[in-house]
C-alpha positions in Angstrom: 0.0 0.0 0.0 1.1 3.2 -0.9 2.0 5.8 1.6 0.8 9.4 1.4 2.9 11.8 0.8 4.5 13.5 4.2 4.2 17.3 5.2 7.5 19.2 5.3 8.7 19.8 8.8 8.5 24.0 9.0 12.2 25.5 8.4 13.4 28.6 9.8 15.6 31.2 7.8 17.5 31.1 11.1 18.5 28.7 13.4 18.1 28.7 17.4 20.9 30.3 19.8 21.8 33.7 20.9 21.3 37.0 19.8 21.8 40.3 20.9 18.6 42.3 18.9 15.1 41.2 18.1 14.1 39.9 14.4 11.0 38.4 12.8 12.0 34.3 12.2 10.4 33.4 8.1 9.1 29.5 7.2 11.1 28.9 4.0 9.5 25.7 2.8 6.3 26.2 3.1 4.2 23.7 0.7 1.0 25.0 -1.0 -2.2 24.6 0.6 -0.9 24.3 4.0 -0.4 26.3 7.2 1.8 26.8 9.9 1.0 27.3 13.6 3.1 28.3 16.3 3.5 29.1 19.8 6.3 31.0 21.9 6.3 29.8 25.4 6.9 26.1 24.5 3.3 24.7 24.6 2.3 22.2 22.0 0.6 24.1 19.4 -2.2 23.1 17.2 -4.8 25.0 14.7 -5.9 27.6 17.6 -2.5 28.6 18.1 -1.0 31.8 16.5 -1.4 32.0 12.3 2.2 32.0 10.7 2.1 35.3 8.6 5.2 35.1 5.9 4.4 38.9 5.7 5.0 39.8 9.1 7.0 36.6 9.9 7.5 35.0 13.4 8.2 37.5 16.2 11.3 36.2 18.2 11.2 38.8 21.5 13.3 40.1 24.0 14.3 37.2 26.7 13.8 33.1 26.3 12.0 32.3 24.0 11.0 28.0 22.9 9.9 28.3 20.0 7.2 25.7 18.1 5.6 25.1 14.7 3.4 22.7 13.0 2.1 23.2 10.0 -1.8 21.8 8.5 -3.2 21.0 5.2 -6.5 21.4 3.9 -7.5 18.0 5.4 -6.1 18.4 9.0 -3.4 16.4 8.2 0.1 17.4 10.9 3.3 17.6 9.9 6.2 16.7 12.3 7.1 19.6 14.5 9.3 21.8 14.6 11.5 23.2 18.2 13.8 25.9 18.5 15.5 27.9 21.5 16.2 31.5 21.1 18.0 33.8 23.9 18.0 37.5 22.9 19.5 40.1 25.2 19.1 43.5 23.8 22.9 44.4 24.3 26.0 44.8 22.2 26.8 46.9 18.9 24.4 45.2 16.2 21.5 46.1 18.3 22.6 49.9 19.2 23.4 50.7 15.8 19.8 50.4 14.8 18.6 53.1 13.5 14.6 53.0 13.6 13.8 56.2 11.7 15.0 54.7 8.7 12.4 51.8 8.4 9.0 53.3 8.7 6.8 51.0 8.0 3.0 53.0 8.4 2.7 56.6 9.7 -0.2 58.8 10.5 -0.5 62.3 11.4 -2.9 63.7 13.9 -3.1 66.6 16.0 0.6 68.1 15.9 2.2 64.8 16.0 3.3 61.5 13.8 2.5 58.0 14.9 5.1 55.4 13.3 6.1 52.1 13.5 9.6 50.6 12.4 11.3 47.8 10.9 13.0 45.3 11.0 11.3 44.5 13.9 8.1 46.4 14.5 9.5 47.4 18.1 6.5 49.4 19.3 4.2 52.5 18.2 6.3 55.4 18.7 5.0 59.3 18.6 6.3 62.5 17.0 6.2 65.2 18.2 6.2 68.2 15.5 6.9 71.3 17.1 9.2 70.3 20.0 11.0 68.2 17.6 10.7 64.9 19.7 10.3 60.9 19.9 8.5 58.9 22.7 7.5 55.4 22.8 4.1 55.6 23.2 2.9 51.5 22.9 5.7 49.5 24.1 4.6 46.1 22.0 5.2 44.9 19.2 3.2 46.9 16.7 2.5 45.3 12.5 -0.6 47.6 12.1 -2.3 50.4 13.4 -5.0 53.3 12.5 -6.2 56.8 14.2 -10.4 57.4 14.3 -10.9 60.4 16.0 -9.1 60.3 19.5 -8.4 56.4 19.5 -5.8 54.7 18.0 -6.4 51.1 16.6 -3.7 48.8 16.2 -2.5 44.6 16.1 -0.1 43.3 18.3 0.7 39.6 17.5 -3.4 39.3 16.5 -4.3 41.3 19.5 -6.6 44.1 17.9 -6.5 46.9 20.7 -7.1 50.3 21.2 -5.3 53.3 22.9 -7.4 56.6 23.9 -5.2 59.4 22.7 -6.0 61.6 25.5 -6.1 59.7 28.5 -3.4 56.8 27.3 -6.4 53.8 28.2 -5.2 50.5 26.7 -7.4 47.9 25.8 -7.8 44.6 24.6 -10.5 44.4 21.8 -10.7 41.0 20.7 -8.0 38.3 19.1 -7.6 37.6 15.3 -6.4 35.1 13.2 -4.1 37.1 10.7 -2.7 40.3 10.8 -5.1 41.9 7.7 -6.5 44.6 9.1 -8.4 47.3 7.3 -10.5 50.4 8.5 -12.8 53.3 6.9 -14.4 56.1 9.6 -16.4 54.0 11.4 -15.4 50.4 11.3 -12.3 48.1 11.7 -12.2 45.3 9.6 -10.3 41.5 10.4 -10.1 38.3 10.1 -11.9 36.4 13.1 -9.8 33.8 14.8 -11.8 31.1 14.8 -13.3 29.8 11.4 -11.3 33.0 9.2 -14.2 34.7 8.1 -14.4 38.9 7.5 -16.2 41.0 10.1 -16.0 44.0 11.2 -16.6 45.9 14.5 -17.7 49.3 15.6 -15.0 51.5 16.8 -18.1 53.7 18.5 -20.4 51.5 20.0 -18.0 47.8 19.4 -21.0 46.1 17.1 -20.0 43.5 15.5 -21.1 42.6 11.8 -19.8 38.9 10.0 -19.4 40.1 6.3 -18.8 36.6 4.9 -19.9 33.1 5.2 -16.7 31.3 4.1 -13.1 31.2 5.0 -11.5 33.7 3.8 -7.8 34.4 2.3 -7.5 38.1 1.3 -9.8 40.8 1.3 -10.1 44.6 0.3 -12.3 47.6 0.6 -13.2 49.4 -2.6 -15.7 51.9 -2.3 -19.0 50.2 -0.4 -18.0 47.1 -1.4 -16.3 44.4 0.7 -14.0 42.4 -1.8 -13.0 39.3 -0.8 -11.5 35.7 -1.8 -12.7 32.3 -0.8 -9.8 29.8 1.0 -9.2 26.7 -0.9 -6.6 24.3 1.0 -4.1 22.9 -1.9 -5.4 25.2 -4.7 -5.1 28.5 -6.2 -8.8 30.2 -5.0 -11.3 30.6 -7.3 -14.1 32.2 -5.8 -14.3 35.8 -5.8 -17.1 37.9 -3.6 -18.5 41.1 -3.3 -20.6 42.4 -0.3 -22.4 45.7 -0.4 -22.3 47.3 3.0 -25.7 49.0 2.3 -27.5 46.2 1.7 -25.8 43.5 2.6 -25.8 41.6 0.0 -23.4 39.1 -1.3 -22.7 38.0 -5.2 -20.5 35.8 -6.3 -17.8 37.4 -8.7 -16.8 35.0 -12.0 -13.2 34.9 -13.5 -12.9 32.1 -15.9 -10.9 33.8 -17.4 -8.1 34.5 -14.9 -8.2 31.0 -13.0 -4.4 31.1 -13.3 -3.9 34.1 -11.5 -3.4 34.4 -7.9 -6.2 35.1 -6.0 -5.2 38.6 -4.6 -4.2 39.4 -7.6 -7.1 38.1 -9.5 -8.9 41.2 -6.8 -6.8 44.0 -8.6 -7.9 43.2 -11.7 -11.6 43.9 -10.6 -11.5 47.4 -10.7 
């Protein structure tokens, strides 16, 4: 009897030891249709632990860190796992010659200041300020998104969306995610939920919270009133395309014959 086919054990960029600066850790064999899971503190993880994002990478902090990963295909299937040790002590040359303002990665102005946050290793939400020509660290996590709605500021630490009150320096915790793709218009904040992938969005006012789709989801976009977005499909290139219109919540389903060869996200450009 044939065997199937084995799932590649996740494979770091980088290998386990000791460093003296922080740094996102990238899978490098990562096998179509599959996806990795990992956790830092050395528990056993599983499909509710934290999403591998090859965007954002794997967040290797401050300290001791034991680090795991398993990765899934479409048909729950495990691969063997893999188990790293990292020790990073925020000491020596390398680290002190960083030089953050040189790798902003989003910025947004309000109110006589700048809000940024900074590669390589998205080491907090730090704030501007214009006229006395100064820098503070004003959210001392690790930052990959963030946006300002009036006096709040919105932002994703390791698929934490939480909120800071500009005035009064509140921090909370919102709710947990399962990716990092974050979007926002005046009113609403727009995710990924962490458990079943679909879009939905919450309230930044009153914290409502709407489900836009019914499916798994692998990228989506705002254009206009329209909620854009792709349907996951474990081992294969997606071919379902949505649209739902936030007036009247409605959802069609989007054909592209045509364009089955093209990856999905950017099979969403060529919409419009």
């Amino acid at each position: 009897m044939n065997e199937e086919p084995r799932l590649n054990v996740p494979e770091l960029n980088v290998q386990g030891g000791v460093y003296n600066y922080e740094f996102p850790a990238n899978i490098i064999n990562m096998e179509e249709g599959t996806r990795a899971y990992f956790t830092l503190d050395g528990s056993e993880p599983n499909q509710s632990s934290m999403l591998f994002d090859s965007k954002v990478g794997i967040p290797i902090p401050e300290g001791n860190t034991r680090l795991r990963v398993v990765a899934y295909d479409g048909k729950g299937k495990r691969s063997a796992e893999l188990n790293e040790h990292f020790t990073v002590t925020l000491s020596g040359p390398e680290y002190h010659q960083v030089d953050y303002s040189k790798y902003f990665v989003y910025i947004a102005p309000h109110e006589g200041h700048v809000y940024f946050t900074a590669q390589p290793f998205h080491k907090g939400l730090h704030k501007f300020n214009i006229s006395a020509n100064t820098t503070e660290l004003f959210i001392d996590k690790e930052v990959s998104r963030f946006t300002i709605i009036d006096d709040m500021i919105f932002y994703l630490s390791r698929y934490d969306l939480c909120r800071k009150n500009l005035s009064t320096g509140e921090d909370e915790l919102l709710l947990s995610l399962s990716s990092e793709d974050l979007l926002a218009d005046e009113e609403w904040i727009y995710y990924k939920e962490k458990s079943g992938g679909r879009v939905c969005r919450i309230n930044v006012h009153t914290q409502q919270m709407e489900q836009i789709s019914d499916v798994e989801t692998e990228y989506f976009c705002l254009i206009d009133n329209y909620v854009i977005y792709t349907e996951w499909a474990a081992g294969e290139i997606s071919t379902k395309i949505y649209s739902y219109n936030l007036d009247s919540k409605e959802t069609m389903l989007i054909s592209l014959d045509s364009a089955h060869a093209l990856h999905a996200k950017e099979r969403i450009c060529l919409l419009f």
